[in-house]
C-alpha positions as CSV (number, residue, x, y, z in Angstrom):
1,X,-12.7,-14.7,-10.5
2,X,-9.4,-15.0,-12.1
3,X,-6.1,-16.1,-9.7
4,X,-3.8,-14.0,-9.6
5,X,-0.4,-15.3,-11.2
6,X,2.8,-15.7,-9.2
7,X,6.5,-16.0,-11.2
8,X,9.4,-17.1,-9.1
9,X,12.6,-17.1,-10.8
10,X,11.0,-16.6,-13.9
11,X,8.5,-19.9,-14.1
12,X,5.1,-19.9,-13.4
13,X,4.2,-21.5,-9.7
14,X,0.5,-23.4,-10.3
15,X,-1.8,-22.4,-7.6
16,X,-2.3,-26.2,-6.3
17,X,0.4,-28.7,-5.7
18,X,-1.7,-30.7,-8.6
19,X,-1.9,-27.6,-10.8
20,X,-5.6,-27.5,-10.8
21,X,-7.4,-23.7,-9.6
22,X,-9.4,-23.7,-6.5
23,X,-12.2,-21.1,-7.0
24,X,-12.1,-18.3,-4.3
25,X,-14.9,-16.0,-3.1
26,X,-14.4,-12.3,-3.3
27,X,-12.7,-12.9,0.1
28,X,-9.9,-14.6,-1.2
29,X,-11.4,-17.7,1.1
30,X,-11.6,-21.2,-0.9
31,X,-14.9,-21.5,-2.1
32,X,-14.8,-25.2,-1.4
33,X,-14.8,-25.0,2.7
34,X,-12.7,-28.6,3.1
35,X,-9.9,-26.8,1.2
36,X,-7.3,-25.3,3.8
37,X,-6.5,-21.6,3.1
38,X,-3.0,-21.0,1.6
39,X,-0.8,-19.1,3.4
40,X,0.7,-15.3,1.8
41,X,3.5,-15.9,-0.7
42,X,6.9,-15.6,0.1
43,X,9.9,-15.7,-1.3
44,X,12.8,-14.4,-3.0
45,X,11.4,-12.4,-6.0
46,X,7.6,-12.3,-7.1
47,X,5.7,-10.8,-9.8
48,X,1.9,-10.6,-9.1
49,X,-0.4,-9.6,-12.1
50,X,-3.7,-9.0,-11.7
51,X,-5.6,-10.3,-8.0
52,X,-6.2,-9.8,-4.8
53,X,-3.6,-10.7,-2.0
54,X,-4.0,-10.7,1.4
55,X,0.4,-9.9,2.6
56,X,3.1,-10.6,0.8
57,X,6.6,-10.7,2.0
58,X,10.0,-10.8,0.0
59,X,13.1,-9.6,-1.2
60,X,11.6,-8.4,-5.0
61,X,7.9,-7.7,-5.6
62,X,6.6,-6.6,-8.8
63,X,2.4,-6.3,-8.8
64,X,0.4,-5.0,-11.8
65,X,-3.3,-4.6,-11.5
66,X,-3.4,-6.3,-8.1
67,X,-4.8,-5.5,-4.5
68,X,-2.1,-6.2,-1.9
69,X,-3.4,-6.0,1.9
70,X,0.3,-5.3,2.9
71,X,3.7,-6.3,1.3
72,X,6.7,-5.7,3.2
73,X,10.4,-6.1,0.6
74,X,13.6,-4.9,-0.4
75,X,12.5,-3.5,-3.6
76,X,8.5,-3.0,-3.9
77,X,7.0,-1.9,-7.5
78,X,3.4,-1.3,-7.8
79,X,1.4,-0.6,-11.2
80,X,-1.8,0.7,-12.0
81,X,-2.5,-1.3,-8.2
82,X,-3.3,-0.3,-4.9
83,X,-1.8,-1.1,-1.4
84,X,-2.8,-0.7,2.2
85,X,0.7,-1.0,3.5
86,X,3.6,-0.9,1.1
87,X,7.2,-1.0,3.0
88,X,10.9,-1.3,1.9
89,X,14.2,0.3,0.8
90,X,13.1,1.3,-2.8
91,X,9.2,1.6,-3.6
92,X,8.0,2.7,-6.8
93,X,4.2,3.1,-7.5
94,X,2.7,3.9,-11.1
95,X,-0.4,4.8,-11.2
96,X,-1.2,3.2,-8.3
97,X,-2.6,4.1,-4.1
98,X,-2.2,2.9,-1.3
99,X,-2.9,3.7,2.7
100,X,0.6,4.0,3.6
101,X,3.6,3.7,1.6
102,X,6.7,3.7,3.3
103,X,10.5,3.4,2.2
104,X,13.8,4.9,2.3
105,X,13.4,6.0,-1.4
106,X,9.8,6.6,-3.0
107,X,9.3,6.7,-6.7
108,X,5.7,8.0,-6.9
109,X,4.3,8.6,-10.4
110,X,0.6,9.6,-11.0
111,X,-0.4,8.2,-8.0
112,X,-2.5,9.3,-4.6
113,X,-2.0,7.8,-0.6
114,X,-2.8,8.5,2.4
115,X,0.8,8.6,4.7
116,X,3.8,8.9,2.2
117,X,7.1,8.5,4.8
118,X,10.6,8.3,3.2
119,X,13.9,9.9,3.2
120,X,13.4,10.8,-0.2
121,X,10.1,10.9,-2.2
122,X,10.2,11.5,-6.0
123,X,6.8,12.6,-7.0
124,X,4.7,13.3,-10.3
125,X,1.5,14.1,-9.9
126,X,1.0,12.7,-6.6
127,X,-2.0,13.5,-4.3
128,X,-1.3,12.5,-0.6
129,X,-3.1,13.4,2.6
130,X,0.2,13.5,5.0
131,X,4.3,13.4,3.9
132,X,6.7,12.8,6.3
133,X,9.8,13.2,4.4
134,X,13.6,14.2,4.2
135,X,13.6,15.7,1.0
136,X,10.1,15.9,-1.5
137,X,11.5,16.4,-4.9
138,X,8.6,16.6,-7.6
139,X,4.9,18.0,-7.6
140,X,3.1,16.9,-4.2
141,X,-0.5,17.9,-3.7
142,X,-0.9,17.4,-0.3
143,X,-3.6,17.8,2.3
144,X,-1.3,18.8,5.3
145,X,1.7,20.2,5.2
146,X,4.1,21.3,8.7
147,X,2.4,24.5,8.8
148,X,-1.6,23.0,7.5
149,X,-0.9,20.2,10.8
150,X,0.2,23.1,13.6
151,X,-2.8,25.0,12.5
152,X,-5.4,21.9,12.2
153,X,-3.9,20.8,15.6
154,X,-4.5,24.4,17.0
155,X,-7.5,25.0,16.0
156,X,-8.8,21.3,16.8
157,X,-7.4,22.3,20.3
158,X,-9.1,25.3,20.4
159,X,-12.8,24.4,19.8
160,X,-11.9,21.5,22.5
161,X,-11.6,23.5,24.5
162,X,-14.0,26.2,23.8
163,X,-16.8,23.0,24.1
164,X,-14.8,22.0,27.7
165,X,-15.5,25.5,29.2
166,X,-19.3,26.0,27.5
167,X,-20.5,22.5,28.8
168,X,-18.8,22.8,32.4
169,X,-20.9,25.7,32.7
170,X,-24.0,24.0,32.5
């Protein structure tokens, strides 16, 4: 498996203090078990292209083609990636997913999550199961709305208790 690539400051960081790659299991775990695991990347500004990261915390992140377990920033931009957590003041996702993608102002093009929360989400083409927003400006497909969540939630309360009162019975 390829490394993924880190660029600080616009020069390439080696993966090793000697420069040389350490192969990594699908795990992202040092194949070689004497090898210490490295810790997530951090920094002022990185660009990621193409791997798999475990967190990532910073002022700038850039990913393309990557898996990020969470990254937490100032200014997040995912393409054609995916996230499980994505959180800061501006996040912008191309083509991209995630589990929960959170941020004052979300730029959301082409793109599907679970939880989008802002104050402002800019979608195109978005597929999401729950938005908790301000203001939605764009084309949202999306699973539950206010009024799709009071109903779920009433009904769900409903058939609880519909099953409480048949199984007392008994």
């Amino acid at each position: 498996m390829q490394r993924p690539r880190f660029v600080r400051s616009g020069r390439n960081v080696p993966s090793e203090t000697d420069g040389h790659e350490t192969p990594h299991t699908s795990t992202g775990v040092p194949a070689d078990a004497s090898s210490p695991p490295r810790p997530a990347p951090n920094g002022p500004g990185l660009d990621l292209e193409g791997g798999r990261v475990p967190a990532l915390v910073a002022e700038d992140v850039q990913a393309t083609r990557s898996l990020i377990g969470r990254v937490r920033a100032r200014s997040v931009g995912l393409r054609q990636g995916a996230s499980g957590v994505a959180l800061g003041r501006d996040v912008t996702v191309q083509q991209g997913g995630g589990w929960l993608i959170a941020g004052a102002k979300l730029n959301v093009a082409g793109g599907a999550a679970q939880w989008l929360v802002g104050g402002l989400v800019q979608a195109r083409q978005v597929f999401a199961i729950a938005v908790v927003a301000g203001r939605v400006e764009g084309q949202v497909k999306c699973l539950f709305d206010a009024r799709g969540a009071f109903a779920f939630g009433a009904g769900a309360a409903l058939v609880t208790g519909m099953l409480r009162l048949f199984t007392r019975r008994r």
